[in-house]
N, C-alpha and C positions, 0 to 999 in steps of 0.2 A: 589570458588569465595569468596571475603573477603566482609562481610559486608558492615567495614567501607568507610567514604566517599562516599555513593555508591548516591551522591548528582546527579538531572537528569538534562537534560540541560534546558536552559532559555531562557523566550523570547527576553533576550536582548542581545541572541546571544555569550553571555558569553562562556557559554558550550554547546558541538553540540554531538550528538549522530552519530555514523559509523559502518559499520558491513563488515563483508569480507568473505574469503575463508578461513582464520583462524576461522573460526565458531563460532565465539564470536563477541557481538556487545562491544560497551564501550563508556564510556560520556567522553569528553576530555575538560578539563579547559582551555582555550586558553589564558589564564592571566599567567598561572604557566606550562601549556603542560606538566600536569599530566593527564593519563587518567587512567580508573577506568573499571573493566569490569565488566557491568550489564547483560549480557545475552551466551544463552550457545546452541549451538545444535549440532547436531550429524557428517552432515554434512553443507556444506557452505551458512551461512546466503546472500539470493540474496535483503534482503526489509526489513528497518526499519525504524520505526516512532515516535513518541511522540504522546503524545495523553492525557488529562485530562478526568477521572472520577469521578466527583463528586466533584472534587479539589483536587482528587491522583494522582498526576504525574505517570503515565504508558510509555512501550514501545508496539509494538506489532511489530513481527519479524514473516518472511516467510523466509522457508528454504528449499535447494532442497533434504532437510530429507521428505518432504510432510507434515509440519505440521506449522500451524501458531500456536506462541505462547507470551502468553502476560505477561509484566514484570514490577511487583511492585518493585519499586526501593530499597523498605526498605528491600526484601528479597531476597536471590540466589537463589530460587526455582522459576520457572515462576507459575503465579498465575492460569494459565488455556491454557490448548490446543487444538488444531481444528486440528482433520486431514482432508487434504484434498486427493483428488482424483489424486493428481500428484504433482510433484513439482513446486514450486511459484517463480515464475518469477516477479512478482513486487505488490504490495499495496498500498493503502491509506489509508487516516481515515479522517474523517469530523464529528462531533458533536455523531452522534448515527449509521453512519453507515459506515462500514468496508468494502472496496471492495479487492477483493483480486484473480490476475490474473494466472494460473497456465499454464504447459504442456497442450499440447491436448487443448489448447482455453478454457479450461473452464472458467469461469468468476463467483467467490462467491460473494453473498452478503451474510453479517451479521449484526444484528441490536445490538447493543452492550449493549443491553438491555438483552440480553440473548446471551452473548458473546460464549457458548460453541456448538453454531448449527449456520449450515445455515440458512440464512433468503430465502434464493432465490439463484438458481446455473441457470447459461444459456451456452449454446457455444458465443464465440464472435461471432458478425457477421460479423469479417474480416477472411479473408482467411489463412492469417498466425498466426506466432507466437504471441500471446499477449508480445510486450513490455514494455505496460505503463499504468497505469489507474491512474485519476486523480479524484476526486471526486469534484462536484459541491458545491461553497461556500451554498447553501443553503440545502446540504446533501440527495437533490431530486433524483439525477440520479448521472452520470458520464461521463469522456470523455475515448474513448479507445486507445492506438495507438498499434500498430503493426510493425513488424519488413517488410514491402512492403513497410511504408512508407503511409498508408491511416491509419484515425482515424474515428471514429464511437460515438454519443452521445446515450447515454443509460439510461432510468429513471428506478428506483425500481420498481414502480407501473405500472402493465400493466395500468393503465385507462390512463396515458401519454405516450403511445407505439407511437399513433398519431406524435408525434415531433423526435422519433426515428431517426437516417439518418447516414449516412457514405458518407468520402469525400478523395479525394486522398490528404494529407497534405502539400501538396504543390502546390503553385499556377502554378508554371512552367510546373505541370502535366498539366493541365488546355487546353483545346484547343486556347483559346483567352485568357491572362491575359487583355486584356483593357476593355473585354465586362464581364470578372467576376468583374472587378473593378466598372464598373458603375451600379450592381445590388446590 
């Protein structure tokens, strides 16, 4: 990977970051559609993000090599790795913490305060595959979806296990859509 250029993307949507089955992610200038490859794994990158540290433009990439890895833009080397317990099927990132969905339902948290451990590993509590996790704008908990088609809300801290719940993600699952709608 070349150094140069290795500019990350912006929030004015200028340049967006992509990753694929070619196991490389890459920032793509949409003014000039040059892109630029910032990142590198073994096998097929499935999850990448943006992410600021401290005002270091980062990426953090999940790969079905089993490892998440994080990427300062100024360098080709990733700046730190996580192995996980299977391969990663999707991620987030919200302020300090990093949820990260794998095989086998696991579900990692990481506090990006100590970006190189887990903070907290649970099973999802859907029954399928984890498809998606979304992290909560105020970086408390998370949403999960799964490939059934039901999604499940999740807090870090057990002492908000209480609001915990899972729901079929669609209303048409629903026995009544008029009587979910008036509640």
């Amino acid at each position: 990977m070349s150094r140069s250029n290795r500019a990350p993307p912006r929030q004015d949507g200028a340049k967006v970051i992509s990753a694929g089955a070619d196991k490389q992610a890459k920032v793509l200038d949409l003014a000039t559609g040059q892109s630029v490859q910032v990142a590198q794994h073994d096998m097929p990158i499935r999850s990448v993000r943006y992410f600021e540290v401290g005002g270091t433009p980062m990426a953090v990439t999940g790969s079905w090599d089993k490892t998440v890895k994080y990427w300062d833009f100024r360098s080709p080397q990733p700046a730190g790795t996580v192995q996980c317990q299977e391969r990663v099927y999707c991620l987030d990132v919200k302020d300090n913490l990093l949820v990260v969905g794998t095989a086998d339902r696991y579900i990692n948290m990481i506090n990006l305060k100590e970006p190189a451990k887990f903070y907290k590993t649970i099973q999802s509590p859907l029954k399928w595959q984890t498809r998606v996790v979304s992290c909560f704008i105020d970086s408390q908990g998370f949403a999960i979806g799964s490939i059934e088609g039901r999604c499940a809300i999740q807090y870090v801290e057990d002492k908000d296990a209480k609001y915990v719940f899972s729901r079929p993600s669609s209303l048409d699952s629903c026995s009544s859509r008029d009587q979910w709608a008036e509640h």
